[in-house]
N, CA and C of each residue as an Amber inpcrd file, in Angstrom:
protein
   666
 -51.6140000 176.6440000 234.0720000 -52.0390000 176.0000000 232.8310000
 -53.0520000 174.9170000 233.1600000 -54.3080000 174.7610000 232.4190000
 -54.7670000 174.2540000 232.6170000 -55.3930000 173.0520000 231.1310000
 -55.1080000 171.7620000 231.2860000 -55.3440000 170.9550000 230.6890000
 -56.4980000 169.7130000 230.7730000 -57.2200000 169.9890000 229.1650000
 -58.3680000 169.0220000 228.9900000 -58.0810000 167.9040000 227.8030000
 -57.8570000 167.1080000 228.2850000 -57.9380000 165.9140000 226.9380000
 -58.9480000 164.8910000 226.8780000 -59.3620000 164.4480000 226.4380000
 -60.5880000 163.6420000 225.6610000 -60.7790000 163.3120000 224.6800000
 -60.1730000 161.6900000 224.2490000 -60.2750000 160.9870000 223.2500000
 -59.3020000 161.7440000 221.6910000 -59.3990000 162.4980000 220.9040000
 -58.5580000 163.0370000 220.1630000 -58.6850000 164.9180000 220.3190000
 -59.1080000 165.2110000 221.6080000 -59.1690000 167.0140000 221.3320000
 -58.4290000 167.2130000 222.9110000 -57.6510000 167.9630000 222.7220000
 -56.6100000 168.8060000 223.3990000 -56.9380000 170.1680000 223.7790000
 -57.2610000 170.2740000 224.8170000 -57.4380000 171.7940000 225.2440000
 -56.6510000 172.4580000 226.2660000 -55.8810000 173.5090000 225.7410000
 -55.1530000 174.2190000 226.5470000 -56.0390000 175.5550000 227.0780000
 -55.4360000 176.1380000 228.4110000 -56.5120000 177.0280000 228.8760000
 -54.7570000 177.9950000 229.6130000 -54.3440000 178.9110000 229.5060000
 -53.0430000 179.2380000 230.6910000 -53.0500000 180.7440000 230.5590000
 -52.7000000 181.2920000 231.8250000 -52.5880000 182.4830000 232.0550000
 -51.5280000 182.9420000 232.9970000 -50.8830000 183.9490000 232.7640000
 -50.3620000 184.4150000 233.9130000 -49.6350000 186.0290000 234.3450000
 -49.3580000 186.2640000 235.5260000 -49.2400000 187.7880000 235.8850000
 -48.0870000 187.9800000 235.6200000 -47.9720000 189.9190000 234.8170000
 -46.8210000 190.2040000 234.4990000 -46.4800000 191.3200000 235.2180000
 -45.6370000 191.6460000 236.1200000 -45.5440000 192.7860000 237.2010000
 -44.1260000 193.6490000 236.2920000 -44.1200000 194.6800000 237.0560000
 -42.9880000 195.6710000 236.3480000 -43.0860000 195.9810000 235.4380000
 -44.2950000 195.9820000 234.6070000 -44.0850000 196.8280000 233.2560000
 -44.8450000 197.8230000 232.4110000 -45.1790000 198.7700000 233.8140000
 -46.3580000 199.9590000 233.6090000 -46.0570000 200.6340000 234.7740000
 -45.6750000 201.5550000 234.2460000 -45.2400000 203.0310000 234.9660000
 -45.5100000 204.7650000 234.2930000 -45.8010000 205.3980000 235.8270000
 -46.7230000 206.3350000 235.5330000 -45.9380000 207.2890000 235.6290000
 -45.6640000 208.2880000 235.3400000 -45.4520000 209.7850000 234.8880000
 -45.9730000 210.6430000 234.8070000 -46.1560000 211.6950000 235.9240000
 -47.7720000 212.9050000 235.8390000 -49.0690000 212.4300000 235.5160000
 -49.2340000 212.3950000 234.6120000 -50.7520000 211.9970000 234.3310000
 -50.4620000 211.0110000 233.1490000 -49.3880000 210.5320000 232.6280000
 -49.0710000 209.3340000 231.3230000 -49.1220000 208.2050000 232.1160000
 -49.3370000 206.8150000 231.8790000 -49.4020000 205.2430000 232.4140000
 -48.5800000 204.9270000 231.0040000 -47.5030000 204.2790000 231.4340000
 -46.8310000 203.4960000 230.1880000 -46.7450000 202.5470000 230.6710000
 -46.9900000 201.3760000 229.4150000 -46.7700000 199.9590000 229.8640000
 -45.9630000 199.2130000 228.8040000 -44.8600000 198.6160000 229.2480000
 -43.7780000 197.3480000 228.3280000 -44.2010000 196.0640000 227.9210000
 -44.5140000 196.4850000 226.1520000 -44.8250000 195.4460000 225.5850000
 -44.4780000 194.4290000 225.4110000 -42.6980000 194.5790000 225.2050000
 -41.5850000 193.9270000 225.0660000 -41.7480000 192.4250000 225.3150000
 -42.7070000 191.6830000 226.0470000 -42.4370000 190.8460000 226.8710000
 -43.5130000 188.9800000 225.5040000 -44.6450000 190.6560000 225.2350000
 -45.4880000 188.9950000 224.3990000 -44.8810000 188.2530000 223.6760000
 -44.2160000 188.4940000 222.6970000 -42.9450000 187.8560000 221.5280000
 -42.4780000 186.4160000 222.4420000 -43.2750000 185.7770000 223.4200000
 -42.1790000 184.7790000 224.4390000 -42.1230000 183.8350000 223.9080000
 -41.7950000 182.7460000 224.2340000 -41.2030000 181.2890000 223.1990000
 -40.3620000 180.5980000 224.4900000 -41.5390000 179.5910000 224.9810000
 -41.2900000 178.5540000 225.2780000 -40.7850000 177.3010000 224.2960000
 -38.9610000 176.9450000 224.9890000 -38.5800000 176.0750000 223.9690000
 -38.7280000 174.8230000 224.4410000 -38.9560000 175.0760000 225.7420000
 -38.6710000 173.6540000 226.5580000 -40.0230000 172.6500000 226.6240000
 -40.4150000 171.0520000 226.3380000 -41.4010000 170.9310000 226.3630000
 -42.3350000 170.7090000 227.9640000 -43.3730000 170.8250000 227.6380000
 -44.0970000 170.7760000 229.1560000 -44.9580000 169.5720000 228.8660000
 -45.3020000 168.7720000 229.8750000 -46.2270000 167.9700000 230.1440000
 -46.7630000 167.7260000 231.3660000 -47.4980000 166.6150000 231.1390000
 -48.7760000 166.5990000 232.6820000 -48.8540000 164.6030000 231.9070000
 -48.5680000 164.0020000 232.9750000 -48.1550000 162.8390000 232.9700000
 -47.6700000 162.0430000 231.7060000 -48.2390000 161.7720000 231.1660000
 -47.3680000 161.2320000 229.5380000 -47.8540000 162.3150000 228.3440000
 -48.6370000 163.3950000 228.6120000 -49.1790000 163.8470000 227.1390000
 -48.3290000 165.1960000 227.2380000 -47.4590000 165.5940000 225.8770000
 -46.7440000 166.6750000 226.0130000 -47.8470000 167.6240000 225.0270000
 -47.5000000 168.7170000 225.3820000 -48.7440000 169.9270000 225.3630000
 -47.7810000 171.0060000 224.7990000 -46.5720000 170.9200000 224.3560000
 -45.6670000 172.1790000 224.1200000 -44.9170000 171.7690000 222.5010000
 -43.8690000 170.7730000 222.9370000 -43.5740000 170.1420000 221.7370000
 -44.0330000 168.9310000 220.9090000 -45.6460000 169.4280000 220.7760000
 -46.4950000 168.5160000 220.0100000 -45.7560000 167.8510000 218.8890000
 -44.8960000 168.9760000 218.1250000 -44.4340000 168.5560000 216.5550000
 -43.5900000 167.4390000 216.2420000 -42.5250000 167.3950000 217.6870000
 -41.4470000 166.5070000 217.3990000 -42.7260000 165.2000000 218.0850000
 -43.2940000 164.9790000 219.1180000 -43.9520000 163.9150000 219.7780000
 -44.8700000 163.4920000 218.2360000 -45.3480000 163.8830000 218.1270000
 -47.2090000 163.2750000 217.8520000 -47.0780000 163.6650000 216.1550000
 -46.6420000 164.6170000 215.4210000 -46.1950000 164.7670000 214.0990000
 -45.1890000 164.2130000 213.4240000 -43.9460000 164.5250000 213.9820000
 -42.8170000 164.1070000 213.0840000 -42.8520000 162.4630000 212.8780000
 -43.2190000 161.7630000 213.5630000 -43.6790000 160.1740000 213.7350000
 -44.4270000 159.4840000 213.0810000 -45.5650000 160.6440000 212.6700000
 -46.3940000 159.9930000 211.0640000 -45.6870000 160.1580000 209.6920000
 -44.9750000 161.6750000 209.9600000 -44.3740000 161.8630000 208.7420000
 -42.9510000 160.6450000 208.5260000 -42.5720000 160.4390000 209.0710000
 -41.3620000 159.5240000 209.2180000 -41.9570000 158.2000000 208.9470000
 -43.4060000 158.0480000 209.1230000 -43.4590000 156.7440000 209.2870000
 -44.0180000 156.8520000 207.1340000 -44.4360000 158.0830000 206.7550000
 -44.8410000 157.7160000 205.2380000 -43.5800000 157.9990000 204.2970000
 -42.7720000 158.8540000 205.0210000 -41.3200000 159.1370000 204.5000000
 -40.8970000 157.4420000 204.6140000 -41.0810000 156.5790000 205.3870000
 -40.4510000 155.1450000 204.9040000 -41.1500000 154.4500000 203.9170000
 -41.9330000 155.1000000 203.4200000 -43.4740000 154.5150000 202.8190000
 -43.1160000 154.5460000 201.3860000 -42.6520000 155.6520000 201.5570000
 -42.6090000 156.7970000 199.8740000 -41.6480000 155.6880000 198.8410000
 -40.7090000 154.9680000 200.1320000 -39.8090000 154.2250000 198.9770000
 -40.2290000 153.2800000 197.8200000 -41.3730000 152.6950000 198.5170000
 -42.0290000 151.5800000 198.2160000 -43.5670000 151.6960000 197.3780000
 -43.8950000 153.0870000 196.9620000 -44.7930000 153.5700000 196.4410000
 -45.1790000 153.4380000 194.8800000 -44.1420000 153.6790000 194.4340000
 -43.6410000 152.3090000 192.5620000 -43.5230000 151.1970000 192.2930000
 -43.1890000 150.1150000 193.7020000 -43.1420000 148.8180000 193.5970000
 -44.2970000 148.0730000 193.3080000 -44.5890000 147.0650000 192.0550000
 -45.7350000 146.3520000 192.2880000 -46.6170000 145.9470000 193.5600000
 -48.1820000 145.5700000 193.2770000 -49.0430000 145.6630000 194.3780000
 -48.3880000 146.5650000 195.2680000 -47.8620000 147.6070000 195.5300000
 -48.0110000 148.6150000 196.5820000 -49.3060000 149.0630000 196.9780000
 -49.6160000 149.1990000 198.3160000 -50.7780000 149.4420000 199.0990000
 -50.8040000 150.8400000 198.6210000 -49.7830000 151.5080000 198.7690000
 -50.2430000 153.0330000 198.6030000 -49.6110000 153.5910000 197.0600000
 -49.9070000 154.1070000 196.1070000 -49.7230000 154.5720000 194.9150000
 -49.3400000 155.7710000 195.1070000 -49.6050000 156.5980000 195.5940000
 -48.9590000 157.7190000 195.5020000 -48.9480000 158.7240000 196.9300000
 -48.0240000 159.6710000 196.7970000 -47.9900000 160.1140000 198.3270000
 -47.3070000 161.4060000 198.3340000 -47.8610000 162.5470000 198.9530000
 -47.0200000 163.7140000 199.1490000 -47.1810000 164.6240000 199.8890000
 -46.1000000 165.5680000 200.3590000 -46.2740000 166.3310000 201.5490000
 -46.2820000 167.3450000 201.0050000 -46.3920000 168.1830000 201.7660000
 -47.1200000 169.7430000 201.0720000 -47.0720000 170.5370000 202.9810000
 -46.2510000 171.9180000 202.3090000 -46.0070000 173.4770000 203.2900000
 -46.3160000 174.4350000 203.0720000 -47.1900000 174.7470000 202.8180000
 -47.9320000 175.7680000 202.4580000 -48.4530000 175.7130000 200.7840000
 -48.8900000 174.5030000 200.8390000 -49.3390000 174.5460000 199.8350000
 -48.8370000 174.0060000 198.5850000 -47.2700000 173.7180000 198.9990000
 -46.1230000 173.3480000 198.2430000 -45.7160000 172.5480000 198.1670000
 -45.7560000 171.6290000 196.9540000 -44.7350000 170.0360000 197.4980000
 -43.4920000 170.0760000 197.8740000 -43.0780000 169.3440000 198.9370000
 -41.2950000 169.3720000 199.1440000 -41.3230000 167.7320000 199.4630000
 -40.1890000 167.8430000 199.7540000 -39.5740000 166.0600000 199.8990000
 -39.3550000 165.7040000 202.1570000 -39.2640000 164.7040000 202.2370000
 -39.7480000 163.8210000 203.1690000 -38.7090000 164.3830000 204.2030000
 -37.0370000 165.2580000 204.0120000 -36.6950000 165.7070000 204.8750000
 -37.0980000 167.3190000 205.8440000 -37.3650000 167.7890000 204.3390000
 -38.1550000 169.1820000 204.7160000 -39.4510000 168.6720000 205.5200000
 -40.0920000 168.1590000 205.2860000 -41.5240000 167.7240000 205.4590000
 -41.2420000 167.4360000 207.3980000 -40.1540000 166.7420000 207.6980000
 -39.8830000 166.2670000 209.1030000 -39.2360000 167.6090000 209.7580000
 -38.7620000 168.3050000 209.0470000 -37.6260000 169.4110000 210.0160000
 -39.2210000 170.2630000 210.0510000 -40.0400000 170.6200000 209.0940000
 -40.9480000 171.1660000 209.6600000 -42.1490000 171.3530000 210.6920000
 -42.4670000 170.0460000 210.7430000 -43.2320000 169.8720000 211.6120000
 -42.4540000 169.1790000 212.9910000 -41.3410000 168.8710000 213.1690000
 -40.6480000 168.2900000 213.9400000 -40.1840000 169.6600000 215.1010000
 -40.0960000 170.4420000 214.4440000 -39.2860000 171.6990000 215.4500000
 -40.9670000 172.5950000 215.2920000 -41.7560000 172.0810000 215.2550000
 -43.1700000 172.8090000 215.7980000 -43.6640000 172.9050000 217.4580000
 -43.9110000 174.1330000 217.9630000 -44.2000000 173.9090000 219.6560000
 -45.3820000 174.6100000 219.6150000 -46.1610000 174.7000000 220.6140000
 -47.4390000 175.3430000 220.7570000 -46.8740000 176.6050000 221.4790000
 -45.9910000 176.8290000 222.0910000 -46.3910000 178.3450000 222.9520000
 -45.0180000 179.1290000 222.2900000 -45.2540000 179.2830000 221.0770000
 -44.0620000 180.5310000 220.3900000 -44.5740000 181.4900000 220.1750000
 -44.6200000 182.3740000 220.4710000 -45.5320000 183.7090000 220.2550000
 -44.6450000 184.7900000 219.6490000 -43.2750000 184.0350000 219.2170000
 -42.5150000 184.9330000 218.5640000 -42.8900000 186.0060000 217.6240000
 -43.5910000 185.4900000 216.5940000 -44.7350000 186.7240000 215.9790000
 -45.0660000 188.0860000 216.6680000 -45.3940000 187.9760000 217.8600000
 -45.9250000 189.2630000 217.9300000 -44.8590000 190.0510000 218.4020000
 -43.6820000 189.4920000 217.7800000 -42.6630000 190.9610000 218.2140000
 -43.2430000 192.2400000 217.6080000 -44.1760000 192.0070000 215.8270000
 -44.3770000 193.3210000 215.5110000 -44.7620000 194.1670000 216.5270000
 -44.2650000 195.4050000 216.7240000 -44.5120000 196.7720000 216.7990000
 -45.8700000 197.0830000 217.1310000 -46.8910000 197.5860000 218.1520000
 -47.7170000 197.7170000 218.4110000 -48.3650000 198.4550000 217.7200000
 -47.7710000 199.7580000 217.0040000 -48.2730000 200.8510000 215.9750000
 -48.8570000 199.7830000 215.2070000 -48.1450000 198.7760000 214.4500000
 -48.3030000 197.8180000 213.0320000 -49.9460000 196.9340000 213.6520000
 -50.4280000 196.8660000 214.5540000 -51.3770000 196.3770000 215.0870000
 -52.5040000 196.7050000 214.9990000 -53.8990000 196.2430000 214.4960000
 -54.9740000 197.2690000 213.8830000 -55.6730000 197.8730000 215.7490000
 -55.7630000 198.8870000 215.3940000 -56.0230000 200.2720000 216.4920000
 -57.7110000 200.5140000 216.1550000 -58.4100000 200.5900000 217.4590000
 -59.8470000 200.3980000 217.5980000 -60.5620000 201.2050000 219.0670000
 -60.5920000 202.3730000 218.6120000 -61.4150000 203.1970000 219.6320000
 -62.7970000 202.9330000 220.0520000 -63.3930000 202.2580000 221.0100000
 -64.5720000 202.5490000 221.0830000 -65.1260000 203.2170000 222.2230000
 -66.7040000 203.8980000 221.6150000 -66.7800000 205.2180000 222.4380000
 -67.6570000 204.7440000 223.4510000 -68.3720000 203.4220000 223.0820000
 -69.3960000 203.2440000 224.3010000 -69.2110000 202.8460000 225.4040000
 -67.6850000 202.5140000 224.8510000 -67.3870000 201.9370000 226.9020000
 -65.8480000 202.7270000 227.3100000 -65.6190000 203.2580000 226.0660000
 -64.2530000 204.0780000 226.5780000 -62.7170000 203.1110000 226.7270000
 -62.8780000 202.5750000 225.1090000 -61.3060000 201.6310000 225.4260000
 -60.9280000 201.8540000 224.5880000 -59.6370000 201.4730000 224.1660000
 -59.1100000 201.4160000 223.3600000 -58.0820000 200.1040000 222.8080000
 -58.5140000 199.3670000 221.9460000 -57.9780000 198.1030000 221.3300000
 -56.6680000 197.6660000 220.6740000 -56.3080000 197.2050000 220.8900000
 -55.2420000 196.9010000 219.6030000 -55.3210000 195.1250000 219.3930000
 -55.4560000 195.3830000 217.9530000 -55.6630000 193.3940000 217.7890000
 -54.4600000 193.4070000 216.5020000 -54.1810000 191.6810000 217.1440000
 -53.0890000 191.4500000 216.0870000 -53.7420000 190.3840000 215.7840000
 -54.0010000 190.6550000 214.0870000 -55.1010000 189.3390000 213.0590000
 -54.0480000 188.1410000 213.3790000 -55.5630000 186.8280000 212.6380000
 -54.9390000 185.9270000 213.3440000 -53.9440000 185.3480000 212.2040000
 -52.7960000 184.8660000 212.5870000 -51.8460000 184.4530000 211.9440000
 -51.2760000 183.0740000 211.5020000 -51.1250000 182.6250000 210.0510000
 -50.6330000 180.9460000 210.6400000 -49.5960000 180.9530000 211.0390000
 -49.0950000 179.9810000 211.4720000 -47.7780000 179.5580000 211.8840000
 -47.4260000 178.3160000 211.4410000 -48.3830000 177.3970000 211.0740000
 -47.5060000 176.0520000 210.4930000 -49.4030000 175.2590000 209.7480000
 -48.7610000 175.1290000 208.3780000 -49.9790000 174.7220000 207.3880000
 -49.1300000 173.5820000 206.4960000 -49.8110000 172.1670000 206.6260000
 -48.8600000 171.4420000 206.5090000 -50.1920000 170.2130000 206.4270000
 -49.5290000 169.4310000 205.1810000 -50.6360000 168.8650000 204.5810000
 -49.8170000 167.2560000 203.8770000 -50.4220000 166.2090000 204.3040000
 -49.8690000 164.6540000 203.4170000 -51.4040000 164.6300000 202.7340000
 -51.1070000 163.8850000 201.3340000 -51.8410000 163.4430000 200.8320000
 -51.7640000 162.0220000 200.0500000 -52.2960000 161.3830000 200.6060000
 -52.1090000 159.6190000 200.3740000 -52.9940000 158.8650000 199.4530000
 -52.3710000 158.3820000 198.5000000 -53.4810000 157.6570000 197.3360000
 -53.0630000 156.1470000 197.4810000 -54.6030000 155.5920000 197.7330000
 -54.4390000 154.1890000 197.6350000 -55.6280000 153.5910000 196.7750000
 -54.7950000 152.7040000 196.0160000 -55.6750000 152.5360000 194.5330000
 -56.9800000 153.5380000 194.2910000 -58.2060000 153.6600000 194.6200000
 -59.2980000 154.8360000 194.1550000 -59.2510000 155.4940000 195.5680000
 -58.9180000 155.2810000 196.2130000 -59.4450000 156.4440000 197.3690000
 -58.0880000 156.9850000 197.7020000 -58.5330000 158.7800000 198.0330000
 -57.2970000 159.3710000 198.4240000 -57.6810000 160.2200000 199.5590000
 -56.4600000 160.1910000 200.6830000 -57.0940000 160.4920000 202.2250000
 -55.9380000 161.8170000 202.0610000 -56.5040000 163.3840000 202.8710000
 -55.7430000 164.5470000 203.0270000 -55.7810000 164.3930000 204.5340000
 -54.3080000 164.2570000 204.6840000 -54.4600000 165.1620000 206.2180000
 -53.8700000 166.1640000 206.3010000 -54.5670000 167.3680000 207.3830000
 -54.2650000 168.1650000 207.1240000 -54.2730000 168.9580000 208.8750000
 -52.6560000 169.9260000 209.0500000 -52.4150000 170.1220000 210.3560000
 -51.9790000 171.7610000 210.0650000 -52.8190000 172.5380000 210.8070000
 -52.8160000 173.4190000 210.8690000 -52.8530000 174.5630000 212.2430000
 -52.5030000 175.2440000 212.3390000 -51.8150000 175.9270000 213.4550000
 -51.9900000 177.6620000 213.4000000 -52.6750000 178.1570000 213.9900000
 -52.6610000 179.9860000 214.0240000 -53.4120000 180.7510000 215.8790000
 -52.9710000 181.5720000 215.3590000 -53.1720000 182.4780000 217.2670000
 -53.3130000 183.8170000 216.4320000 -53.9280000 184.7830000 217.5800000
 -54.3060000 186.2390000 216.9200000 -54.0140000 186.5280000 218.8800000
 -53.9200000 187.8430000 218.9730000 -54.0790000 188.5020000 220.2340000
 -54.5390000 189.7800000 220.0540000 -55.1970000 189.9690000 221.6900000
 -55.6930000 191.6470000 222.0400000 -55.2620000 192.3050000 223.0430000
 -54.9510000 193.5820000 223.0500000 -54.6470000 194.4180000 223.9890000
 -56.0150000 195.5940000 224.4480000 -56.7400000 195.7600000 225.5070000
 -57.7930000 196.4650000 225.5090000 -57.1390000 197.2370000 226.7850000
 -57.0210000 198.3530000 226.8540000 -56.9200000 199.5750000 227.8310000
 -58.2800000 200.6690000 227.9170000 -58.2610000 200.9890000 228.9910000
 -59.4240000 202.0980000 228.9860000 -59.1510000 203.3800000 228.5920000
 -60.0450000 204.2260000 228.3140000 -59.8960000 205.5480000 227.8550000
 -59.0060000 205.1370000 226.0730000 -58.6040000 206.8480000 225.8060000
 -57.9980000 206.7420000 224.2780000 -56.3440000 206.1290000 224.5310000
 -56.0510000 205.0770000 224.0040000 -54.8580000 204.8970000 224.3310000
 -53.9200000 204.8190000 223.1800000 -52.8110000 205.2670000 223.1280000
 -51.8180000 204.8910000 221.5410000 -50.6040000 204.4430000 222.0410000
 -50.0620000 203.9310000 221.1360000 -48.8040000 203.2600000 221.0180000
 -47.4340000 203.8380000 220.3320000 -46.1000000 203.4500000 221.1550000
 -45.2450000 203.4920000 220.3280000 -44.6730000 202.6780000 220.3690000
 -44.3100000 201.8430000 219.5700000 -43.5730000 200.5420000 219.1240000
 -43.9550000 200.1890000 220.0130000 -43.3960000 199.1780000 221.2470000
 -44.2750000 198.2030000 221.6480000 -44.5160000 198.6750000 223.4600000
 -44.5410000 200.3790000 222.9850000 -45.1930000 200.7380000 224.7020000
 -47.0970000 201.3770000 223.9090000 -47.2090000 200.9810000 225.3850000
 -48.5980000 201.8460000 225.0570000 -48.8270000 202.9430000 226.0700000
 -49.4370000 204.1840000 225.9960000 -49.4100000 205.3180000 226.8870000
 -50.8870000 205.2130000 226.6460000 -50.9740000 205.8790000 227.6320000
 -52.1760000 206.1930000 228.1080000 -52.7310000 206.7470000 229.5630000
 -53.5370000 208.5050000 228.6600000 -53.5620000 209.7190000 230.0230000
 -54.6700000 209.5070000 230.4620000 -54.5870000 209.0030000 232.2380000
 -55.6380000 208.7720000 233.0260000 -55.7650000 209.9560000 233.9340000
 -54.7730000 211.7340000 233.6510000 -55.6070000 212.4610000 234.4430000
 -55.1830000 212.0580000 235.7960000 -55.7460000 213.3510000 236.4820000
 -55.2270000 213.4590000 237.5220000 -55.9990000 212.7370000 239.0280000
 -56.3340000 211.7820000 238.7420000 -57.6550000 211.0480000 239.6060000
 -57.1750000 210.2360000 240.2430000 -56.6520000 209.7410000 241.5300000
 -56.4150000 208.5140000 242.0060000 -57.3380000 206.9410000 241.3710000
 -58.5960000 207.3470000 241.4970000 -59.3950000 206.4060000 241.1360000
 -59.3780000 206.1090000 239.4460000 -58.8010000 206.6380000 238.5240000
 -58.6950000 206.8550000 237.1220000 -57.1710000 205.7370000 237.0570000
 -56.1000000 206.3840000 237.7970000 -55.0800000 205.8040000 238.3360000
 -55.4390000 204.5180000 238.4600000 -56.0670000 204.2500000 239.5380000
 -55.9520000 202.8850000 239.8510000 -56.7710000 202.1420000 238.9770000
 -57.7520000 202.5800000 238.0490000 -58.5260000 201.6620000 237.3730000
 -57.5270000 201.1220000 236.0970000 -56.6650000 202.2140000 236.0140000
 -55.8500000 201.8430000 234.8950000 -54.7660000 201.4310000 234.7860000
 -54.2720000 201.4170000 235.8770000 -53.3230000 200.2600000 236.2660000
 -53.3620000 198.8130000 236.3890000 -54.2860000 198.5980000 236.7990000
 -55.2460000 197.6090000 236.8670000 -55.2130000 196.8170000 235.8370000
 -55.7190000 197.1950000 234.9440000 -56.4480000 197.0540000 233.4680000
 -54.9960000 197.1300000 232.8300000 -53.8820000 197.8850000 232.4010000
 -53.1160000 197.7160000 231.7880000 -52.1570000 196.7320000 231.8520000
 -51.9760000 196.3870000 233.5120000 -51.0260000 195.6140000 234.1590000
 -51.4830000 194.4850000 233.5130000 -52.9100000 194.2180000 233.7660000
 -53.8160000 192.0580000 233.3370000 -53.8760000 192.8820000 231.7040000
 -53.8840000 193.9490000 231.1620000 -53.8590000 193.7840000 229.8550000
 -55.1380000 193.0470000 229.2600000 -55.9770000 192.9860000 229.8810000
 -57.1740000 192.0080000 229.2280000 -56.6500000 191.0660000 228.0210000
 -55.7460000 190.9690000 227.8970000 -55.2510000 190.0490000 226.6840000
 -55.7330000 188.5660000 226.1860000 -56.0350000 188.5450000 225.0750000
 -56.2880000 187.1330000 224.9270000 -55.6030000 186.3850000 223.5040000
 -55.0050000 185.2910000 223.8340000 -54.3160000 184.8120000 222.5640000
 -55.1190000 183.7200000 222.1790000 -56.0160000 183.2260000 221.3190000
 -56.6930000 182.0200000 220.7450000 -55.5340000 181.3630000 219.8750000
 -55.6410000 180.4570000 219.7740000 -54.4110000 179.1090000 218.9350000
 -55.4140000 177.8220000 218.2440000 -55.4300000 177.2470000 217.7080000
 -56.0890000 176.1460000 217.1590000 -55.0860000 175.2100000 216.3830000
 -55.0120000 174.0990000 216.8640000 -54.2820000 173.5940000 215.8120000
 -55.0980000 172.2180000 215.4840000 -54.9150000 171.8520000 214.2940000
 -56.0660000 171.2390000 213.3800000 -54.8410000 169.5760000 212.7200000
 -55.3270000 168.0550000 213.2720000 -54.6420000 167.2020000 211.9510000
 -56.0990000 166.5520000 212.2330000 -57.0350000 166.0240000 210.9430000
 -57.5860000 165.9100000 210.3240000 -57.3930000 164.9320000 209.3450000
 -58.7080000 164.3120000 209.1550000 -58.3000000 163.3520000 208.0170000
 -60.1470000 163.2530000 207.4440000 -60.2170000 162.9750000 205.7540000
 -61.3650000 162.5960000 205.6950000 -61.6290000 161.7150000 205.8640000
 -61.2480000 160.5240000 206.1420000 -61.6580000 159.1930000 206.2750000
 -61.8020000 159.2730000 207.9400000 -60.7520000 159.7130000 208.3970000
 -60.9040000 159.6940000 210.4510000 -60.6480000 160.8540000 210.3560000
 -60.5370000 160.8440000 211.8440000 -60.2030000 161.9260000 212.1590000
 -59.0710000 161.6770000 213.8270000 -57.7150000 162.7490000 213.3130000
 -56.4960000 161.9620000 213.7190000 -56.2880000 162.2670000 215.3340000
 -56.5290000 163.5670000 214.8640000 -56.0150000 164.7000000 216.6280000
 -56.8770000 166.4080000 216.2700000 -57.0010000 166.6160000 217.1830000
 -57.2510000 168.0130000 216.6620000 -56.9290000 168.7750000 218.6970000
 -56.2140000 169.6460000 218.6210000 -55.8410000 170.2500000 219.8270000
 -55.6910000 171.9580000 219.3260000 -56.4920000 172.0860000 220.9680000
 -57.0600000 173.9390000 220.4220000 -56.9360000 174.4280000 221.9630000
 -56.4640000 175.5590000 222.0750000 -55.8230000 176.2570000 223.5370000
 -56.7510000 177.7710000 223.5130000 -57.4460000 177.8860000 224.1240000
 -58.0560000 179.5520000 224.3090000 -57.7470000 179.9330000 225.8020000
């Protein structure tokens, strides 16, 4: 894993090898999907900045701090007039608002348990691969909006990843194996072992808090 921070942007960069889970049969290469769905629960860091369980560190702490706010939002001269959290779009109240973003981590990839079939499928002929992409998905859309006498500030924290699977030649899927006939070639063999084993895979993530007046954090992992 490799980590960039600078002033409010967070960059994650991590990769790593998955052995045992592509095996060949006459001329079939099958490989075990089983494995992307992973979910790191535990948090990780690199000297004081945690990079995993962003939600409970660096989120739940603002929300808690306007959830003490909210009480005092009707009282004469109050600084702030009005105030609300929003999950997709939805108002809820100051405990929902914390359990949500509080149990937020960056490396859950639980999502892609779907089924590899369910994955949009992409032949192309000029170089001889075959694709499978899973669109990109949110995972946590989560929004305060703060009014103080005429001016009103949105922040807004947002979170999504998409992934790819690229194999050579025509390749298809069943649920979450992929086959694919490389023929009777040692050198066909080994190119596609190769290639299926690193999976060319790539997961992009972005996660977005934002403000119009500043701007709060914004941390993005490719």
């Amino acid at each position: 894993m490799q980590i960039d921070s600078t002033g409010g942007d967070l960059n994650l960069t991590g990769s790593m090898d998955v052995a045992g889970v592509s095996n060949r049969t006459g001329d079939i290469v099958t490989a075990n999907m089983t494995w992307l769905p992973f979910n790191v629960v535990s948090d990780l860091t690199a000297g004081n900045l945690s990079f995993n369980d962003v939600g409970r560190h660096y989120f739940k702490p603002v929300v808690a701090y306007y959830s003490n706010v909210i009480s005092l939002v009707s009282r004469p001269n109050a600084t702030i007039t009005g105030l609300s959290f929003l999950i997709n779009s939805s108002a809820v109240g100051p405990p929902a608002a914390e359990n949500y973003v509080g149990n937020f981590t960056m490396l859950d990839f639980s999502s892609l348990s779907s089924s590899l079939d369910q994955w949009n499928r992409t032949y192309t002929l000029s170089n001889d691969t075959t694709t499978w992409q899973y669109p990109s998905s949110s995972r946590l859309n989560f929004g305060i909006i703060v009014q103080r006498k005429n001016v009103t500030t949105n922040y807004v924290a947002t979170y999504e990843y998409s992934a790819s699977i690229t194999v050579p030649g025509v390749g298809r899927a069943q649920g979450s194996t992929v086959l694919l006939d490389v023929g009777s070639g040692e050198k066909e063999w080994a190119m596609a072992g190769i290639v299926v084993i690193a999976l060319i895979s790539a997961i992009a993530v972005q996660l977005l808090l934002r403000s119009r007046r500043k701007k709060i954090a914004r941390f993005q992992r490719r």
